[in-house]
N, C-alpha and C positions, 0 to 999 in steps of 0.2 A: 778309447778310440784307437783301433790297432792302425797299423800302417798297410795292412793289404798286401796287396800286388808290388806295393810301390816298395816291398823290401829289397829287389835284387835291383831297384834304382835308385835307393839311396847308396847303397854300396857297392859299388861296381868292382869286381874280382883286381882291373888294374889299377884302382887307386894306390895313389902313390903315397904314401907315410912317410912323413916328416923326419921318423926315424925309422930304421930300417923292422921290419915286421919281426919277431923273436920268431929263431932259427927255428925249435920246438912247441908248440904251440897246443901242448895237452893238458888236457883240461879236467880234472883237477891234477896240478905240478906235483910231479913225483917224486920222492923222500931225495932218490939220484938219479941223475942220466949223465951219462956221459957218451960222446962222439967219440967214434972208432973211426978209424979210416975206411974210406971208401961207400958203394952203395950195393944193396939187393934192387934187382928186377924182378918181378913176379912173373916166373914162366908160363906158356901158353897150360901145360898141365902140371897143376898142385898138388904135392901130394903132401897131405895131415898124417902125420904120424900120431896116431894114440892108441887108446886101449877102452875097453866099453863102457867103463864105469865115466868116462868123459863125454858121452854121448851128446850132452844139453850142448854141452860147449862146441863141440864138432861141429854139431847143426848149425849152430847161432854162425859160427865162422865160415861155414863152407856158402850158405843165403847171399852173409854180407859181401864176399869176394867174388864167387859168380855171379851174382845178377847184374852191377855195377861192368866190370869186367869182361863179362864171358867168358873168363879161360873156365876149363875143364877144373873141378874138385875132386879129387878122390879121397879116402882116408884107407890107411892100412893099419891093421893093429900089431904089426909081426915086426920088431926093429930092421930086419936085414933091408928090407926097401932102401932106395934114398928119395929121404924124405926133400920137403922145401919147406914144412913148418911143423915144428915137434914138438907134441906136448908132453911135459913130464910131470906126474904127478910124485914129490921126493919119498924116496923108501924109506928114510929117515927124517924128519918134521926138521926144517931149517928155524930156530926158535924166534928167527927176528923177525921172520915173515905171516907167523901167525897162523886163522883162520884165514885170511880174505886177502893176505900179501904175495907177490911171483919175483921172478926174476924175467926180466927178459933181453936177449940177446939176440942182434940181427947182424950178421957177416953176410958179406958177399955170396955167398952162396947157400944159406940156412938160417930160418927163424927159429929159434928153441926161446919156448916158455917155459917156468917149471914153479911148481905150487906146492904148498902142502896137502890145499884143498881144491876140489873142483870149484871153487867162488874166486880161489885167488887167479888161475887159467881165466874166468870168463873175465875178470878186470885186467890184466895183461892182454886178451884179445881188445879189449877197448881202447888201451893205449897205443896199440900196433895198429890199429884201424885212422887214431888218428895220425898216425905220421904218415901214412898216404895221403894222395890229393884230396882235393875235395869231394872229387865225384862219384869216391867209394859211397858216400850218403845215397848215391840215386836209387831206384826205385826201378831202373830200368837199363838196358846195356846204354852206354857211354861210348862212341868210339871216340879215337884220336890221343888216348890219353895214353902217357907213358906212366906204368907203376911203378913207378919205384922210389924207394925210401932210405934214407942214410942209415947208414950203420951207426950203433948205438950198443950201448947196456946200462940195464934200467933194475934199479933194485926198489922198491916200491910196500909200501904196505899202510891199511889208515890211521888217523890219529883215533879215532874213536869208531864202537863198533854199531852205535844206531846210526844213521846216513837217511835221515826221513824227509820226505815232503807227504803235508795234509792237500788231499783234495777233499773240499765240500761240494758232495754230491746231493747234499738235499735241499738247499736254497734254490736251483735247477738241478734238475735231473739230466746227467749222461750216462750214453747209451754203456752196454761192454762194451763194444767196439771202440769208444774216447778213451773208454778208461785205459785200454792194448796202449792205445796208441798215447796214451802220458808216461804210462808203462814205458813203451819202447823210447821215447825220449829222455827218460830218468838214470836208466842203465848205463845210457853212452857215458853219463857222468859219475858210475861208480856208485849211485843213491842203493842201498839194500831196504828201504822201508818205505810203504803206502799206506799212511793212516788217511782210511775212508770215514768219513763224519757223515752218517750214514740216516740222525733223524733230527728234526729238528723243525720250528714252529712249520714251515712252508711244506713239509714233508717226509714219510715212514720210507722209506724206500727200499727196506728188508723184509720179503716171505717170513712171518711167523705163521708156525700150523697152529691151529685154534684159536688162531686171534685174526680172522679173515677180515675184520674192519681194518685193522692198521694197512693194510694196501689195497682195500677195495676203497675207503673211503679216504686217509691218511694221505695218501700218495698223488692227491689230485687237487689242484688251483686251478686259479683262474689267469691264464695267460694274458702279463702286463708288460709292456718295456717303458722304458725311462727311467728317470730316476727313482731308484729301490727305495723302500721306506717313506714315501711319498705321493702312491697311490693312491686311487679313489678307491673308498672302503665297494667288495665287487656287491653289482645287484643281484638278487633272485635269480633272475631271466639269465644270468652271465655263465656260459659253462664252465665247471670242472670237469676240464680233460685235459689240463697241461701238467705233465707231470710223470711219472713211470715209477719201475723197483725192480730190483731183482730177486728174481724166484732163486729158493735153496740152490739148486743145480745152477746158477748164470753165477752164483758165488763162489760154489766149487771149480768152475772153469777160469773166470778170473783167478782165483786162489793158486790154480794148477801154470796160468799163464805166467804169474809173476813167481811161481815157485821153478819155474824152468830157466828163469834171467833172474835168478839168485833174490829174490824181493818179496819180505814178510808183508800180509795185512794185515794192519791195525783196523779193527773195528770198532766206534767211538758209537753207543749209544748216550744222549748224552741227554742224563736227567739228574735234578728235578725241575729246571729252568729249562726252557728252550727248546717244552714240549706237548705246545700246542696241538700238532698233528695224532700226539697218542691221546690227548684230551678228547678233539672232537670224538675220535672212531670210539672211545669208551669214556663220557661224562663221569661215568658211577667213580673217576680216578681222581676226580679235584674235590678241592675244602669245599668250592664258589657255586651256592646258590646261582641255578643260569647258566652251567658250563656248556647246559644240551644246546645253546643255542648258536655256540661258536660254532667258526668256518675254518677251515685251513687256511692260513695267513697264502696271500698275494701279494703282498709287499708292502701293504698297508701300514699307516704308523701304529703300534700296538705295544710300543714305550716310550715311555718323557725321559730321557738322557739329561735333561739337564739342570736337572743337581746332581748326576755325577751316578757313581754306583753303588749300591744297587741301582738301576731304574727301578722307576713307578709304573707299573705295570698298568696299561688299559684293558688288558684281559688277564685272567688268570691263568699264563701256559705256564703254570708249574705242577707237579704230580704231587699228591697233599701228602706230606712226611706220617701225619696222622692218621690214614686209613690203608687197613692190611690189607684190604685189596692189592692195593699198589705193591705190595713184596709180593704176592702172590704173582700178579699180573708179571714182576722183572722175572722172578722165580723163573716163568716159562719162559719166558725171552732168554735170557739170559742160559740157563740150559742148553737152549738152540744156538746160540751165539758158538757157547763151547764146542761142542761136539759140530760146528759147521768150521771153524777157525781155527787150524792147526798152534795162528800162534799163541805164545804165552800170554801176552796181555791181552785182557779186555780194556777197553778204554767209557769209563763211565761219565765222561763229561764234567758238571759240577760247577756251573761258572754263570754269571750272571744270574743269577735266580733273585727276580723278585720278591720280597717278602710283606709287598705293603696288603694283599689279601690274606695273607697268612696273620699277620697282624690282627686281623678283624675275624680271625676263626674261631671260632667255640673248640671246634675239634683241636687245633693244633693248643689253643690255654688247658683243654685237662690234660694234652699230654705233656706238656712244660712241668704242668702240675704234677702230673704222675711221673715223671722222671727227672723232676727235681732241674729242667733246664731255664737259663738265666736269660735267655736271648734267643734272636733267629738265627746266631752263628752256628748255636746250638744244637739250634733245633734242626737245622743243616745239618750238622757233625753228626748227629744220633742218624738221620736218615742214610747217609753217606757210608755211616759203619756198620749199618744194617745192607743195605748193599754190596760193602765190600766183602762182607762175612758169604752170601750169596753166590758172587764173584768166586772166591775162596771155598768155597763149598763141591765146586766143577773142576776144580785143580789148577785155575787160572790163577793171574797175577792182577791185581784191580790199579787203575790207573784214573787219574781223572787231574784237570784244570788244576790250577794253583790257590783258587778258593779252598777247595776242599781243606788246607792248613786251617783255616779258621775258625773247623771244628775239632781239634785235636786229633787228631788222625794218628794212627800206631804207626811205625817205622815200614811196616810191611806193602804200604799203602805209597806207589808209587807218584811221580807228580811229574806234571807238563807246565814248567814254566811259561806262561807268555805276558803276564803283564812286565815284567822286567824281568833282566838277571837275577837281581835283590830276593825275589820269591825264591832262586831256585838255589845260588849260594845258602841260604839259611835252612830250605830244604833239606838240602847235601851234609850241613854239620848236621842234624838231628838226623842221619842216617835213613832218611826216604833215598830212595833211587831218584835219579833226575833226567830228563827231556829237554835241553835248552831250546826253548821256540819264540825268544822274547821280539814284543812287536815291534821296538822300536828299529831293528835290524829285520825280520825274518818273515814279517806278515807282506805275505806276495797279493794281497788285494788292494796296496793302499798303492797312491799314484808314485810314479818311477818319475816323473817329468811334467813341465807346466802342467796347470790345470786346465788350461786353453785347450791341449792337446790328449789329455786323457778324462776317463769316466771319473767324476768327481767326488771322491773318498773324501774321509772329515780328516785325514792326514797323509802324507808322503815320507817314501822310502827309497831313496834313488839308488841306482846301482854301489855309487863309492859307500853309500850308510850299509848297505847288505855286506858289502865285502869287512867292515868292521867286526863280525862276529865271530864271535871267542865263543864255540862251546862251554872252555874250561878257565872262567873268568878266575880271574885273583879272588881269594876270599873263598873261595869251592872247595871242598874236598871231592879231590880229581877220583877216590876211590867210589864216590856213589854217583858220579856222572856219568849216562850212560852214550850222552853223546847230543845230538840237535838235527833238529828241521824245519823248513820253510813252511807255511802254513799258507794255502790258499782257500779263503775266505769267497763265498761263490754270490751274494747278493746283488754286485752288480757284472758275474760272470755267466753272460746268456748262452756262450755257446763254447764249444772244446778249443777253437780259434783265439779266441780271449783267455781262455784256459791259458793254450803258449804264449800268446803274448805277455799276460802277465808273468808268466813263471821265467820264462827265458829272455833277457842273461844273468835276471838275478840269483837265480837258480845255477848258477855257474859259481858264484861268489859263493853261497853258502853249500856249494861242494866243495870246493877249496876249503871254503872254512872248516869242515869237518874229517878230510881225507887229508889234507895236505899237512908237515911239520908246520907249526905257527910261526916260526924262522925262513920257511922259505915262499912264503905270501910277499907276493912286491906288487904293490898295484900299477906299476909302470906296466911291468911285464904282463898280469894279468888282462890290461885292455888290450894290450898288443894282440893276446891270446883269443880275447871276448871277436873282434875285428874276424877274426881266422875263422871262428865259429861259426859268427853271422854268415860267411861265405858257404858253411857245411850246410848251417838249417837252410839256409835257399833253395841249396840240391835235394836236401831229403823233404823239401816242402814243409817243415816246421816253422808255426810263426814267432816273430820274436818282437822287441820292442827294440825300437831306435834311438831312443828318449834320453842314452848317453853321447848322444850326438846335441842335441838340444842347448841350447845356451842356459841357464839359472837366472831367475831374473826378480831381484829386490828394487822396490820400493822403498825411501824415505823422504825425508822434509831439511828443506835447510830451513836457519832461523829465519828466513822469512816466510817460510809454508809453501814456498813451491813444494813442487815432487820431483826426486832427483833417482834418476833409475841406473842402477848398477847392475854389470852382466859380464857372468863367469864362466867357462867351461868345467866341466869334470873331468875332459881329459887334455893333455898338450896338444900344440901344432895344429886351434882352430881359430879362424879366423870370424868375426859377427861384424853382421852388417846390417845398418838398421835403417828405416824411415819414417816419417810421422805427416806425411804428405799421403795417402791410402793409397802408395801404387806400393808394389813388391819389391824390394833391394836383390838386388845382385851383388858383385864384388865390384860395382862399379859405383855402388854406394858409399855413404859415410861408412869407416870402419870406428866400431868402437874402440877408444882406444883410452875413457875414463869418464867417472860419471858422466849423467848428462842430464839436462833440465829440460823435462815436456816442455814445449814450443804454446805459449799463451793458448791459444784456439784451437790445439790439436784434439782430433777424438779418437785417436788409436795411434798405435806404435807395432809394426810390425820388425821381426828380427828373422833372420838365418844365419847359419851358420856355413862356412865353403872351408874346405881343406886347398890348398892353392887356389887352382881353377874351379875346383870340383865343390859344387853345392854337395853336404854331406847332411845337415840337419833336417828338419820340417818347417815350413815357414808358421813360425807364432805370428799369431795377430790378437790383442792386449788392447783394451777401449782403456783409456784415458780414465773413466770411471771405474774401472778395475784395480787400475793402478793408484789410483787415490785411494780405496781403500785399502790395498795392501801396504800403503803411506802411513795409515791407520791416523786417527784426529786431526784434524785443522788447526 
């Protein structure tokens, strides 16, 4: 449940901070900065010093300064001008700064950035974007606002070179146009990678040519809301027409969009689990007697979770390791993947796959038999390495999930940790490349805050748990790390709105964690920094979640079995005020100020949180019977 409208009144620009706001306030904190004396005004006319080969970046910076602004852009490429902001690309590579590192220096009278590469200029434009007001975010002229920013110099460059967030694009379908627009929110924080997860049981959402079922039929459900995986199985009568994809060409244009603001895509086809939508459009690809009769999953339940993993599959969405069709059928996919995806990896998925019909297949026991395999790990591993051989056959690099380990997989065979670190440290010593994305920090779909106040996931990730992540945990060999990202998971994200909410500001945390020295992460400073944000995404109309303003709130029992309810902030200088009488607390209420015991006959507990005067949280409201069970036994 986002916060809406109600973002620029949870946090009003003059809120006062307890302690004073951090002077700099960019996001992800850079390797150095240091304060120069004095400040730049940004003149009525700009002029960009560069040369052609800086083109992308010109553009990006002349948009973000005149339309905010107004004043006049010019750019010259001839040095005798005098310039107000110079980019310098070095004639000699400065070795500390890399691919993707700048320098930047602001005097009184001149901005010079200077790079090895045109990536390291378009991340020093983002740094120099944020040291001006807020209102450089907007979208339209601004007036009244004076531009100007302290002098500074800034030596900067990342800790690691992938900087990814996953969007899943096929639990719902977003348009291009969501996807620009996660795009242009990702950049302002330095991110260079978009792994799109692109099939999956609900939906194909990739043009393959001679395979026109996969997005004529693939690509379309039956439009449910509520809670995901919970669904009534849909009727006959019920349409499929919720749902989309994008043709060859809408993928070269995103491709082209995130190649211009320095951002690979990762394309994750991700079989042999978790692909129902390739089942229906072509039955002839499952072990399962009856596949013709399946539907593109709606959110329906269509696995038992619980005894744990694998699930027990209600239907068979997995592709049968057993029959050549199926390499035949990746054969063509996979081909087109290549040659549509400039980058190196493909991403094969690999993860959760049922095995309890595979169990029961004729087809998959003579190929055990005929290839001498012991298990379903196996019989995984062989499908997996027939695949990557595939992969590798296009000139690509094959990637998939941290199951994939459990078929012996050759070193060559990259991996995306996300059940834990543990997968991807052990990964790293046996020389696979690594992807840190583990969920206990990084998965952007699980709730940030109460579960009163958000869409209700089987577990939570609060902002302080995101900001924990160590790419490059102890126990890793730091040389096959290639780096981490946040993953969002789209089953219960119905719209691009939810998209931001979810992703922003934990998505701030795990840029830090990736870009930033792991010495100079302070989470004092970092909220200070998050606060500063909040006031940006306002202006540029990005939504974000509040949910760090929230109180924490535990349940337990004293020895006599009441409930005694405990409640914390995640960050300083908030005050909570509660009641158990169903009217709403203000600051004129009880403050909490140590446990407390539900009141004999109460049926709910409502909390807020106020910075002085100023309500800053979301009022929770918590029934009594909720909180017994979060008590847990009697």
């Amino acid at each position: 449940m986002g916060s809406g409208t109600s973002n620029s009144s949870v946090i009003d620009s003059n809120t006062n901070f307890t302690s004073r706001p951090p002077e700099f306030s960019i996001i992800p904190e850079p390797v150095s900065l240091l304060k120069t004396n004095g400040s730049f005004t940004l003149p009525d006319k700009v002029v960009v010093l560069a040369t052609p080969e800086m083109k992308l970046v010109v553009d990006y910076l002349k948009e973000k300064l005149s339309v905010p602004t107004g004043k006049f852009v010019a750019e010259f490429a001839h040095t005798q001008a005098t310039g107000t902001i110079r980019l310098v690309l070095n004639p000699r590579p400065d070795a500390t700064l890399g691919n993707e590192g700048y320098q930047l220096s602001v005097t009184p009278t001149m901005i010079v950035i200077k790079a090895n590469q045109a990536a390291g200029l378009f991340y020093g434009v983002q740094s120099l974007l944020q040291l001006f007001p807020k209102e450089i975010e907007s979208k339209e002229l601004v007036e009244g606002v004076t531009w100007k920013i302290p002098c500074v110099e800034v030596t900067d460059y990342p800790r690691v070179a992938w900087r990814g967030l996953m969007f899943d694009v096929a639990r719902h379908f977003f348009t291009k146009q969501e996807v620009k627009q996660y795009i242009d929110a990702m950049v302002r924080y330095k991110f260079n990678l978009l792994h799109l997860h692109l099939t999956d049981d609900e939906g194909w959402r990739l043009e393959i040519k001679g395979l026109p079922k996969l997005t004529e039929v693939g690509a379309w459900n039956v439009k449910k809301v509520g809670d995901f995986g919970t669904f009534s199985t849909p009727g006959a009568d019920e349409p499929r027409t919720y749902g989309g994809f994008y043709t060859q060409d809408d993928v070269r244009e995103l491709i082209k969009y995130a190649k211009d603001r320095f951002v690979d895509i990762l394309p994750e086809i991700d079989v042999p689990g978790h692909s129902l939508a390739a089942v229906v459009s072509y039955p002839e690809l499952s072990c399962t007697p009856g596949a013709e009769t399946y539907r593109v999953r709606s959110g329906e339940r269509i696995m038992d979770w619980s005894k744990g993993a694998p699930p027990i599959a209600l239907v068979d969405n997995t592709l049968c390791p057993a029959n050549e069709k199926v390499y035949a059928f990746l054969d063509t996919i996979i081909t087109q993947v290549a040659a549509l995806f400039p980058f190196e990896y493909i991403h094969m998925g690999g993860d959760e796959a049922p095995i309890n019909y595979w169990q029961k297949s004729d087809a998959i026991k003579a190929l055990m038999a005929r290839e001498g395999l012991k298990d379903m790990h196996q019989v995984q591993g062989y499908f997996e390495k027939r695949v990557q051989k595939i992969v590798e056959s296009k000139g690509k690099k094959f990637m998939g999930w941290d199951e994939i380990l459990n078929g012996d997989m050759p070193p060559s065979a990259a991996v995306m940790s996300w059940r834990s670190v543990n997968f991807g440290i052990e990964a790293s010593r046996t020389k696979h490349e690594v992807v840190m994305s583990p969920q206990g920090t990084n998965y952007l779909d699980l709730m940030q805050g109460d579960v009163t106040s958000e869409s209700k996931v089987y577990n939570s990730v609060r902002l302080g748990k995101a900001y924990e992540f160590d790419p490059i945990p102890a126990g890793a060999d730091p040389k096959y790390i290639k780096g981490g990202q946040g993953n969002l998971w789209a089953e219960q994200v119905y719209n691009i709105r939810q998209a931001e909410y979810m992703t922003w500001p934990r998505g701030y945390a795990i840029a830090e964690s990736v870009w930033s020295p792991k010495e100079k992460k302070n989470w004092t400073n970092f909220t200070g920094k998050v606060e500063q944000h909040f006031h940006r995404m306002d202006i540029a109309e990005t939504k974000y979640s509040p949910a760090i303003y929230d109180p924490i709130v535990k349940a337990s029992r004293t020895a006599d079995k009441q409930v005694m309810v405990e409640l914390t902030t995640e960050i300083d200088g908030l005050d909570i005020y509660y009641s158990f009488d169903n009217s709403t607390p203000d600051r004129f209420y009880p403050k909490y100020t140590e446990k407390v015991v539900i009141p004999k006959d109460a049926n709910q507990m409502r909390v807020i949180t106020y910075r002085g005067k100023q309500a800053i949280g979301r009022l929770l409201t918590i029934t009594v019977d909720d909180l017994n069970k979060r008590a847990g036994k009697r």
